[in-house]
TIZA-31308 format. One record per residue: residue in one letter; x, y, z of N, C-alpha, C in turn. Coordinates in steps of 0.05 Angstrom, whole numbers, plus 5000, padded with zeros to 4 digits. Layout:
<pts>
aXYZXYZXYZ...
</pts>
This chain:
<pts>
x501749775000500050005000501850255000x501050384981504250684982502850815009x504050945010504551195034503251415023x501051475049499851755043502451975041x501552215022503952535018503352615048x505952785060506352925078504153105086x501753135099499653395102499953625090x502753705091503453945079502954055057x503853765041503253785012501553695007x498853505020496053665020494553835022x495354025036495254215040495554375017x498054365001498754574987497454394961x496754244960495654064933492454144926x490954204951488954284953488954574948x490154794960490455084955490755104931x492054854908492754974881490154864864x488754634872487254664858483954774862x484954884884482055104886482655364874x483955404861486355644857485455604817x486955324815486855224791483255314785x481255174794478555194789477055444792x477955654806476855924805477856024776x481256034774481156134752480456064717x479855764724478555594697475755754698x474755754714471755784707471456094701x473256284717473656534707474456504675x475756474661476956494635475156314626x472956094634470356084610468356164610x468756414633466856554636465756784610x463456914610463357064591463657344596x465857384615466557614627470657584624x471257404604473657284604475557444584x473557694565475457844557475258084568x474758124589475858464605478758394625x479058084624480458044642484058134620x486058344631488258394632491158384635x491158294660493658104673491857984696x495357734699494257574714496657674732x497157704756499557654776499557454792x501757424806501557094824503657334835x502457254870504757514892505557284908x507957214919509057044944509457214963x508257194989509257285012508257235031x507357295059506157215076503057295075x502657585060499357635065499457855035x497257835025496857905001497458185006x498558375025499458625017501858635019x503658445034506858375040507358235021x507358155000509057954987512158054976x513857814975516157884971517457914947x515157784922515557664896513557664881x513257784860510657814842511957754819x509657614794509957494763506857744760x507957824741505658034727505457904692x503357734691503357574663500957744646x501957944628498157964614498157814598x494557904598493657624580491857834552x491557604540490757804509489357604503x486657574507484657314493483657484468x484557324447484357394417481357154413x479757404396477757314377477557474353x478857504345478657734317477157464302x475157584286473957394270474457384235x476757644235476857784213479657584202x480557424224483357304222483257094202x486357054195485656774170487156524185x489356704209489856434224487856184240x487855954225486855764252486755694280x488255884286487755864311487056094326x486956294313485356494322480956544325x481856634353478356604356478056384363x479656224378479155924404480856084422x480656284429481956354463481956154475x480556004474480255734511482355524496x483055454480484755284476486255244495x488254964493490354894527492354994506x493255054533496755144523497354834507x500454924490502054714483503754534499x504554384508506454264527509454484513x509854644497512654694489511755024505x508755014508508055344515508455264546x508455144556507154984581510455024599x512154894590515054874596516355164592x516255394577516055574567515955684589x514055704594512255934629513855814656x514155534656515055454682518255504682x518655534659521855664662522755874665x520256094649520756324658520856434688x518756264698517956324729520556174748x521956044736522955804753525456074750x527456154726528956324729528056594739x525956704743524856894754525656914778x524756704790525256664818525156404823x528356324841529056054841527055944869x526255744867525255654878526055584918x528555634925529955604946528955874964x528656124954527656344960524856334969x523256174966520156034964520255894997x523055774992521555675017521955775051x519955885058520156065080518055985099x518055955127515255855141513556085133x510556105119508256275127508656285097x510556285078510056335049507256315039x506656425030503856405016503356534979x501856394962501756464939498956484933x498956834923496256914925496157004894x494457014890493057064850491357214849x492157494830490757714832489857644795x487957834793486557934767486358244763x486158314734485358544727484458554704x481558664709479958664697477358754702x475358774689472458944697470858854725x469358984741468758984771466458744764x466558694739463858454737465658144749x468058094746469057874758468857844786x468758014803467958024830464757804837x466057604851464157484854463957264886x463857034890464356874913467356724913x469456734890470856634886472556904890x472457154881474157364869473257604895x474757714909474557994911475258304905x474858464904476858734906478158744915x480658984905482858864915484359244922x486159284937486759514934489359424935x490859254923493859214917495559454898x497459484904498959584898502259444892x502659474867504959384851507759454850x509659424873512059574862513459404846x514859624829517059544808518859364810x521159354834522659244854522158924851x519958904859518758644870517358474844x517058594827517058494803517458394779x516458154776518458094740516358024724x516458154693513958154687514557914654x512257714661511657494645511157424630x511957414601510857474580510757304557x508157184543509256854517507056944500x507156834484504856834456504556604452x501056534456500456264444500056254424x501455984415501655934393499455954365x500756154344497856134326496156374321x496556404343495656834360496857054354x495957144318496857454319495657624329x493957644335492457874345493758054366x494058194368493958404392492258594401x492058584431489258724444490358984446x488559154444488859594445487459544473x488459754487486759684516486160044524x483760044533482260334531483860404558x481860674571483460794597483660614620x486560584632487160434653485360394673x483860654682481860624710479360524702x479460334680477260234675476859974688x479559954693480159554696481059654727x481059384749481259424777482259184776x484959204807485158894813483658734833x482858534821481258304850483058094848x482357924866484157814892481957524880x483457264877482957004884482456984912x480257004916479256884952481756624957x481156374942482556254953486456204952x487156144964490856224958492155904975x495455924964496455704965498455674987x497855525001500355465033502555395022x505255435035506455225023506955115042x507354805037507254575054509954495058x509554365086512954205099513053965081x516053895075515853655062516453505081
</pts>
């Protein structure tokens, strides 16, 4: 019979996929193109974090396009797009830096006050530069590029739920 994982990392296995499932159902939502960037903050409480990924996002539907793969925004990443992001994040910030007692990984949005919901709240975060590295890929197939109107149109909210990290 194998051996149950350490609590910890039930713990943190569960935080990611309640994490994972808010933001799926947000992006098939039909509120999925106001959404702007995504950030992921590490720190102990979503106004302290030590480490932020600021990733925007650009969900292309131009209908006017002749590429195939334009206008399926929900498509999955590629496994070559997939490896891509976890490297960037992985050289972003090495993973050894992560591990701290109380670490916590929290997931912000930006985008229209209509995402605010039982999953999502408002957020009055604030971004410094410093603490930042900002994240950036093109899925595959996707010319398009989004024009984005006046900034105080879009607000950040907060993933209610966030990720422990667990003792191994």
């Amino acid at each position: 019979m194998p051996a149950s994982p350490p609590p910890g990392i039930v713990k943190t296995l569960n935080g990611i996929a309640k994490v994972r499932e808010v933001l799926r159902s947000v992006f098939r939502s039909r509120y999925r193109r106001s959404i702007r960037e995504v950030a992921i903050c590490v720190g102990p409480n979503p106004h302290r974090f030590v480490h932020a990924y600021k990733i925007p996002v650009s969900i292309c539907d131009a209908e006017d396009s002749h590429d195939e793969s334009c206008g399926s925004p929900c498509s999955e990443l590629s496994d070559v797009e997939k490896r891509r992001i976890n490297r960037q994040l992985f050289l972003a910030f090495p993973p050894e830096e992560a591990r701290h007692a109380g670490q916590r990984m929290f997931v912000f949005l930006r985008g229209y006050d209509n995402l605010v919901g039982e999953d999502i709240e408002e957020s009055d975060i604030f971004f410094h530069d410093d603490k930042c590295s900002l994240v950036e890929f093109d899925h595959e197939g996707c010319s398009a590029r989004m024009t984005e109107s006046a900034d105080d149109v879009f607000r950040w909210m907060r993933v209610v739920p966030f990720i422990v990290h667990g003792k191994i």
